[in-house]
C-alpha positions as CSV (number, residue, x, y, z in Angstrom):
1,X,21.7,-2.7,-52.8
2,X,17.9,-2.7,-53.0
3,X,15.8,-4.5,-50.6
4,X,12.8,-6.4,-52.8
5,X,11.5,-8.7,-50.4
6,X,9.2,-8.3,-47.7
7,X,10.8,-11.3,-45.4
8,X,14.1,-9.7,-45.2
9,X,15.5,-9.5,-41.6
10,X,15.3,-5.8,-41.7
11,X,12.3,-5.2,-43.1
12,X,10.6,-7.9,-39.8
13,X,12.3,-5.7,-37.4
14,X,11.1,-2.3,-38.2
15,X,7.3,-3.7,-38.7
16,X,8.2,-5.2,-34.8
17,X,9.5,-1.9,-33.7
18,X,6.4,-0.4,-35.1
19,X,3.7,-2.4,-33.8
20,X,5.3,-3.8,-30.6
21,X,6.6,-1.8,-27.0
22,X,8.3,-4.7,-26.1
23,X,10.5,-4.7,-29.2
24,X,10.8,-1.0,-28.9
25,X,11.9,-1.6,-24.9
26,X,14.3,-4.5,-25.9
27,X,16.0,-2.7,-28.7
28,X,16.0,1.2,-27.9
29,X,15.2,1.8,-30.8
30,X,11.5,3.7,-32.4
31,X,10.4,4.3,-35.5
32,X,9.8,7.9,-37.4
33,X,8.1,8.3,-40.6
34,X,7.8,11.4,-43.0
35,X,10.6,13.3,-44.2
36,X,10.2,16.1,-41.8
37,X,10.4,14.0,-38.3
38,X,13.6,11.8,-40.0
39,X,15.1,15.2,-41.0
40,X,14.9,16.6,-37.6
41,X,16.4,13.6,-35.7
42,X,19.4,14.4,-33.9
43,X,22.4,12.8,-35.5
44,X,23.5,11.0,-32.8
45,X,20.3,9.7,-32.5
46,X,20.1,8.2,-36.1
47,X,21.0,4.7,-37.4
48,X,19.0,4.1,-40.6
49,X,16.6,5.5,-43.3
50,X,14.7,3.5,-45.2
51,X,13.4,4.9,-48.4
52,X,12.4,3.9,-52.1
53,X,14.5,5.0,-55.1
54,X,12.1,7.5,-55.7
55,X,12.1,9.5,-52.7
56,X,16.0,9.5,-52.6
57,X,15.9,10.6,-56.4
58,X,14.0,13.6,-55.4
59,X,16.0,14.3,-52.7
60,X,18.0,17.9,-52.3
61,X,21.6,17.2,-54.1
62,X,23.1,18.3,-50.3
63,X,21.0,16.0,-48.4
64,X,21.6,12.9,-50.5
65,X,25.2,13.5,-50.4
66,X,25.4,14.0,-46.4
67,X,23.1,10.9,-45.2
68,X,25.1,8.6,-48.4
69,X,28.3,9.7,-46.9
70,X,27.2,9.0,-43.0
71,X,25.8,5.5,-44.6
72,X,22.9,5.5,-43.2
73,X,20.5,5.3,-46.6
74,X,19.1,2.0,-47.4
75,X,16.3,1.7,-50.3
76,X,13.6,-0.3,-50.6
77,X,11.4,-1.2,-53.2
78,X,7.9,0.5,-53.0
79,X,6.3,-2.7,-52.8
80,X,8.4,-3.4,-49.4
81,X,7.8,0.0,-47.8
82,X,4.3,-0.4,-48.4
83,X,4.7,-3.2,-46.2
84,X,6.8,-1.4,-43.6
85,X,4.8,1.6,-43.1
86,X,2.5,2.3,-40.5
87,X,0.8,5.5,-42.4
88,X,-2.4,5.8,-44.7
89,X,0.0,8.1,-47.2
90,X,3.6,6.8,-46.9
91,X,6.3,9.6,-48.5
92,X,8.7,6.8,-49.3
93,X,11.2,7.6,-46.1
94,X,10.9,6.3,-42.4
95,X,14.0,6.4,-40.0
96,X,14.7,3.8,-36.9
97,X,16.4,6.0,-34.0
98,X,17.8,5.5,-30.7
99,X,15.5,6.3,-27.7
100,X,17.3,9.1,-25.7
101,X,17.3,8.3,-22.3
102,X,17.1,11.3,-19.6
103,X,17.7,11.7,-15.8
104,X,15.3,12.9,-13.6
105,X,17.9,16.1,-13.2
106,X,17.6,17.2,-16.2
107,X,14.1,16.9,-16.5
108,X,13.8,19.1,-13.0
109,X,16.4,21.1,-13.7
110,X,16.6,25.9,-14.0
111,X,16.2,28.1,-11.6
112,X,12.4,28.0,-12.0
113,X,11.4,24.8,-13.4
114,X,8.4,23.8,-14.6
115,X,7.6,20.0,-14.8
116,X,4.4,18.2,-15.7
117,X,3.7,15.2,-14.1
118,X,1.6,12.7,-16.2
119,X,0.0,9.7,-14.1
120,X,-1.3,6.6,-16.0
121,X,-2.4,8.3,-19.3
122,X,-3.7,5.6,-21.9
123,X,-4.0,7.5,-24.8
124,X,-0.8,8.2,-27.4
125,X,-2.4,10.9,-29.1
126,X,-2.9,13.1,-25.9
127,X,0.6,12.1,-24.5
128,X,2.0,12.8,-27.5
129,X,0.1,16.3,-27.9
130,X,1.1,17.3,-24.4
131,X,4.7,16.9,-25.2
132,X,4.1,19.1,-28.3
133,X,2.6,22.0,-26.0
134,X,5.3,21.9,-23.6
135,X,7.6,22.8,-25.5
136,X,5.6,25.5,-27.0
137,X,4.8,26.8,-23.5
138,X,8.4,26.3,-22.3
139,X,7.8,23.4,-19.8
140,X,11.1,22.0,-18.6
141,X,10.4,18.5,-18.4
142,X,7.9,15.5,-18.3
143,X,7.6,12.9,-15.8
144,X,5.6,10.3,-16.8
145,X,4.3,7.1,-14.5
146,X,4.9,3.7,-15.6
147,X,1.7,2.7,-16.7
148,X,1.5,6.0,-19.1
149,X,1.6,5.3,-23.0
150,X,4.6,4.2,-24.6
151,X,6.2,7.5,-25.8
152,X,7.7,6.0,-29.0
153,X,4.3,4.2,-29.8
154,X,4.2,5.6,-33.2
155,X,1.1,7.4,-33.1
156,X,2.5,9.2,-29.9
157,X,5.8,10.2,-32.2
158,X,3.7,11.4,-35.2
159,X,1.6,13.7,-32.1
160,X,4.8,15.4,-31.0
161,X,5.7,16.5,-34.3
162,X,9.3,16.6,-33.4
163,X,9.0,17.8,-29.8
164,X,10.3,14.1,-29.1
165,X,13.4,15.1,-30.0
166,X,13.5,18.3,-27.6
167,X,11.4,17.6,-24.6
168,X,13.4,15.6,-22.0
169,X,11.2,13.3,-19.9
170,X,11.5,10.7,-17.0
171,X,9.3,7.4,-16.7
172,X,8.8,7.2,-12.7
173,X,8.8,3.9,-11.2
174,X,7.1,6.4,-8.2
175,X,5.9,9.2,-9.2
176,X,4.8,9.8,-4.9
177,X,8.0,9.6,-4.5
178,X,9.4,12.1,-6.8
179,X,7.0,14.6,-6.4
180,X,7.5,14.4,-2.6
181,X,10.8,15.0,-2.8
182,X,10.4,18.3,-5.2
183,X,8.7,19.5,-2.8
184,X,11.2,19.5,-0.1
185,X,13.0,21.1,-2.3
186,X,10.4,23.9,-3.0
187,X,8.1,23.2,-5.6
188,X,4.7,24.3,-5.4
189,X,2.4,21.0,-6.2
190,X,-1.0,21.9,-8.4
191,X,-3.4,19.2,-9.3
192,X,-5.9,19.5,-12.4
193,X,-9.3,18.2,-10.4
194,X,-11.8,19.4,-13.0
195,X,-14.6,19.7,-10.2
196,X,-12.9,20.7,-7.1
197,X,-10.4,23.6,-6.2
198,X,-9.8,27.2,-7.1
199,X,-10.0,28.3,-10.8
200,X,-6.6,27.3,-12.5
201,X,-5.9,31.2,-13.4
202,X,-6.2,32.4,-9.8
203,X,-3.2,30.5,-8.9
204,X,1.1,31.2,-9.1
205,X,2.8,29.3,-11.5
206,X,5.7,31.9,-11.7
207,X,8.2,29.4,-9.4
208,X,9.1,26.4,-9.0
209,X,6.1,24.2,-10.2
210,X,4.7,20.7,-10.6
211,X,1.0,20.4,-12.6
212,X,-0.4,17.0,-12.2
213,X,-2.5,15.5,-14.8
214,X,-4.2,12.5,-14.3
215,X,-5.7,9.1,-16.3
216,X,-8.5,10.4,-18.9
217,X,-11.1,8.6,-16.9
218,X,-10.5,8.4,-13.5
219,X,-8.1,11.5,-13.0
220,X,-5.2,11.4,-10.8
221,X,-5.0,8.6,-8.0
222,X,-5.9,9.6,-4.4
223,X,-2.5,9.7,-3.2
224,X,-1.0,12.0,-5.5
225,X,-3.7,14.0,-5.5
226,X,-3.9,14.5,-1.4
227,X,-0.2,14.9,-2.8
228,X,-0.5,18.6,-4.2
229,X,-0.3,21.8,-2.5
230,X,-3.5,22.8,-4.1
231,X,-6.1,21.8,-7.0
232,X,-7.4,23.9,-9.5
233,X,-10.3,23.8,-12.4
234,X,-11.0,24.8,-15.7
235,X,-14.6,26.4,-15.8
236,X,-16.7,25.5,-18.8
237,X,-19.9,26.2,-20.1
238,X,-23.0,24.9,-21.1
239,X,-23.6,20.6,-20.4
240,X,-19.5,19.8,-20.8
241,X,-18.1,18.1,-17.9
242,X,-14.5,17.7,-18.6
243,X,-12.0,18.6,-21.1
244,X,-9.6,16.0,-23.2
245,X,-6.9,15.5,-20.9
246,X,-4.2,16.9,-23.4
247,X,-6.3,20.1,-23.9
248,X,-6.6,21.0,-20.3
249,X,-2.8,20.4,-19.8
250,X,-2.3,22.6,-22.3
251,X,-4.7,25.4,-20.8
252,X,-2.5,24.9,-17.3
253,X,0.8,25.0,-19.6
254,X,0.2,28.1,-21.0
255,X,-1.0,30.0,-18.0
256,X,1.8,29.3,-16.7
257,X,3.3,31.2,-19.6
258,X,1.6,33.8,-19.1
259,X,2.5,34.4,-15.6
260,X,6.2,34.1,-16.6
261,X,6.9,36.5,-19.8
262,X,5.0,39.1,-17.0
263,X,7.8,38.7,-15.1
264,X,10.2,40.0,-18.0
265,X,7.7,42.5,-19.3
């Protein structure tokens, strides 16, 4: 069966799960578009793709066959996916997917983990890139406050580029809280202050460590930041003041890559 019009049931509820967090909170469900991110889902994960005749047509013979025997395929005219997708350039394929849900021990959890903490960051694109670095640069987890972007906003899933599917995260109710507790339990605390501090490559990030990032424009609050066990800075030259918060995470991230293949070297 082909769905032609663009008032079907199923057709309302994906536009809602793409344009609205409450629907996306309600449901547990998010949205992925492009046959790359729907391919990459977890399994488990999966509980429909939505595609137009054409796309299934061109399909590999061995993929068609596996997602028409797990029943999750249902076309669509390309009149109605137009309608349903949030891209410029649809590919004819999107997939709605359950939103994995971690604990806060496995986002901590190795015998040297490294965890970034993310406090009130507005912007999907730079939460979504940040999740994309750490796994690049081996982070072990993301804990994220509250008021932070929606992780499955879709703009923040297209960012990731699959690292959704990989990078386990925690949204903190109290992120004080948890970052207290780590470090009772021996974590070294480092805040990104882009004025104050030592420079970010003069410090250890070979243990047990927590990097704080903070909202793009007014940094991390005053209690988390009295918080850490130290704060560190990116230099920069010529009239720049600061750095997009998602590339100076990643600068921190990958220090702290550094220091750790030299402890295998």
């Amino acid at each position: 069966m082909i769905i032609t019009s663009t008032s079907n049931a199923q057709v309302k509820n994906v536009i809602q799960l793409l344009q609205k967090t409450k629907a996306r909170k309600k449901q547990g469900l998010f949205v992925v578009e492009g046959w790359k991110m729907c391919r990459e889902m977890p399994d488990p994960w999966l509980k429909t793709l939505y595609m137009t005749e054409d796309f299934y047509e061109k399909m590999a013979q061995q993929d068609r066959a596996a997602y028409t025997q797990s029943g999750v395929i249902q076309l669509v005219s390309d009149h109605v996916f137009q309608h349903m997708s949030d891209t410029k350039t649809p590919q004819g394929i999107l997939g709605v997917g359950v939103q994995p849900v971690y604990t806060l021990e496995r986002v901590v959890c190795g015998e040297r983990p490294l965890v970034m903490v993310l406090e009130d960051l507005q912007d999907p694109g730079n939460v979504g890139t940040i999740l994309r670095t750490a796994e690049g640069a081996g982070v072990t987890g993301i804990l994220l406050s509250r008021q932070s972007a929606d992780l499955f906003n879709p703009k923040t899933v297209r960012s990731t580029m699959g690292s959704i599917y990989r990078m386990p995260f925690y949204r903190a109710d109290d992120l004080l809280d948890i970052v207290e507790r780590l470090k009772r339990d021996g974590y070294v605390v480092y805040a990104a202050d882009m004025a104050n501090g030592q420079v970010y490559d003069e410090k250890d990030y070979t243990g047990k460590t927590v990097l704080l990032i903070g909202n793009e424009g007014n940094g991390l609050s005053e209690d988390l930041l009295a918080s850490a066990d130290g704060t560190v800075y990116i230099p920069m030259e010529g009239k720049v003041e600061s750095l997009n918060a998602a590339m100076a995470a990643g600068i921190l991230m990958y220090e702290s890559a550094r220091q750790r293949r030299r402890l295998h070297v």
